[in-house]
N, C-alpha and C positions, 0 to 999 in steps of 0.2 A: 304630631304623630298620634294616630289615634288609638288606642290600645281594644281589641272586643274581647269579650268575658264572653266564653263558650262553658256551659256548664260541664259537669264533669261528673261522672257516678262516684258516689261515698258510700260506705256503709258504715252505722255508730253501731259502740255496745257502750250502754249505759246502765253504769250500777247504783240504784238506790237506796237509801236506808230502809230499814226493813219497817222502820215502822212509820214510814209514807203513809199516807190516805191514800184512796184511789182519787181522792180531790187534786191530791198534791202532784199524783201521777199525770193527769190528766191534763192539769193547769202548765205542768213542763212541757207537755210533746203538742200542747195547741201553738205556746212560746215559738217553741221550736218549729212549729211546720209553719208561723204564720212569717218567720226571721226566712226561713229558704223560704216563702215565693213573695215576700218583699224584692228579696234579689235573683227573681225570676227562673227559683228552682221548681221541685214538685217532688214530692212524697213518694215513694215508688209501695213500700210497704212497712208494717211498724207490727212487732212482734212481741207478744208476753211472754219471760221464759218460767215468772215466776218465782218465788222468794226460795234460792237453792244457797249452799253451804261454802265458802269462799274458800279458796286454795289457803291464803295465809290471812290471817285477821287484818282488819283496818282497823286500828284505834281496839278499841274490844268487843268490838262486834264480828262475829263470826256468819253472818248472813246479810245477804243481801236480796232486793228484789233485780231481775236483772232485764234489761229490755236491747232487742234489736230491730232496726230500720236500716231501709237503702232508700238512697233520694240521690236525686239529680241536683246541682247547684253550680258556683262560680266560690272561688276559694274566697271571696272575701264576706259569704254565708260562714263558709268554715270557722277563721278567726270570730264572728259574732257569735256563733253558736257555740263555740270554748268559751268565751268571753262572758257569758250567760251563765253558763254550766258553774265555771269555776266562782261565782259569785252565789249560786242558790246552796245551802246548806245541805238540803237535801239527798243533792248529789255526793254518790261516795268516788266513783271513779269513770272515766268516760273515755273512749279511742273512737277518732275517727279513722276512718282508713280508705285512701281514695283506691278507687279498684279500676282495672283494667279496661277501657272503653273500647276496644274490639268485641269484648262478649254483653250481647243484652243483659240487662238487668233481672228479666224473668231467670233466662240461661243462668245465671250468676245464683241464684234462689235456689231453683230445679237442684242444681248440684251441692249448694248448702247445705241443705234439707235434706239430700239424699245418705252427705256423708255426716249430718245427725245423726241420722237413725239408724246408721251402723255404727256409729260409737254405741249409744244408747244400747244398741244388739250386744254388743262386744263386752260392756259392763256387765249389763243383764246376765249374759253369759258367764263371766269373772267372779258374780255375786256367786250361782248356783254352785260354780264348783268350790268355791269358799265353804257355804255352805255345807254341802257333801263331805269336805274333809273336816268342818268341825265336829257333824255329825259322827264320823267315821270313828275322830280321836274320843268321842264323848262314850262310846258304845266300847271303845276298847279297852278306855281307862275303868268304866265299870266294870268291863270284864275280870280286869285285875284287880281289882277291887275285891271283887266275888271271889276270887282265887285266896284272894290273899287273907279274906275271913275265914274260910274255910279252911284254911292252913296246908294247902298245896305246894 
C-alpha cells in the first residue's frame, strides 16, 4: 500500500525571547524553511510582528519578539519543525495550525491582514477614549480642588 503526502497549508506564530539577535532570528526561520522543502513544502510568506507585550508572562519575561508565516508542507514537516522548535532555547512559545485548503493562501493573508487592522483601529480607538476620560477626570478633580481651596 502506498501512502502519498499531499501538502497541506499551515500557518505558525512563533514567540521569541526578546533578547534574540537578529542572527538568532534569522538562523531559526532559514532551519525552518530549509526543514519544509527538504519535505517538498514552500514558504508562502514570513512576517515580523515585532518585540510586543505578552497577555501573561512566560517564566519573567514580559515580552516577546513575535513572528508569522504560511507555508505549504506534508505533516511530517510539522512534527520536525516542533521537534526543532522545542529543542532551540530561544524559542518561547510556537502553534502551528493547519488551515483550510479550499481557500488560497494569498485569500487566507488578504483577510488576516484585513482583520489586523481593524483590531489595531478598534484598540487605537479604545486608547483615545481612555484617554479623554482620563483627561476629563484629571480637569474635574482640579476643579475641585480649586473649589475646595478657595473654601466653597
Amino acid at each position: 500500500m502506498a501512502t502519498t503526502t499531499a501538502t497541506k497549508p499551515y500557518e505558525v506564530v512563533v514567540l521569541m525571547h526578546p533578547d534574540a539577535t537578529l542572527e538568532d532570528q534569522k538562523e531559526l526561520f532559514k532551519k525552518n524553511k530549509a526543514t519544509i522543502e527538504n519535505y517538498k513544502g514552500s514558504v508562502n510568506s514570513l512576517e515580523t510582528w515585532g518585540k510586543r507585550n505578552l497577555a501573561t508572562p512566560i517564566g519573567k519575561l514580559k515580552k516577546a519578539v513575535y513572528f508569522h508565516a504560511t507555508f505549504e508542507a506534508d505533516t511530517q514537516a510539522i512534527a520536525e519543525l516542533e521537534r526543532t522548535m522545542r529543542i532551540n532555547d530561544k524559542v518561547l512559545r510556537f502553534m502551528h495550525t493547519r488551515l483550510d485548503e479550499r481557500v488560497p493562501l494569498a485569500k487566507y493573508l488578504e483577510s488576516f491582514k484585513k482583520g489586523l487592522s481593524e483590531s489595531a483601529a478598534r484598540e487605537k480607538e479604545r486608547e483615545a477614549k481612555m484617554a479623554a476620560r482620563k483627561a476629563a477626570f484629571a480637569a474635574a478633580k482640579a476643579e475641585r480642588s480649586e473649589r475646595f481651596d478657595k473654601g466653597e
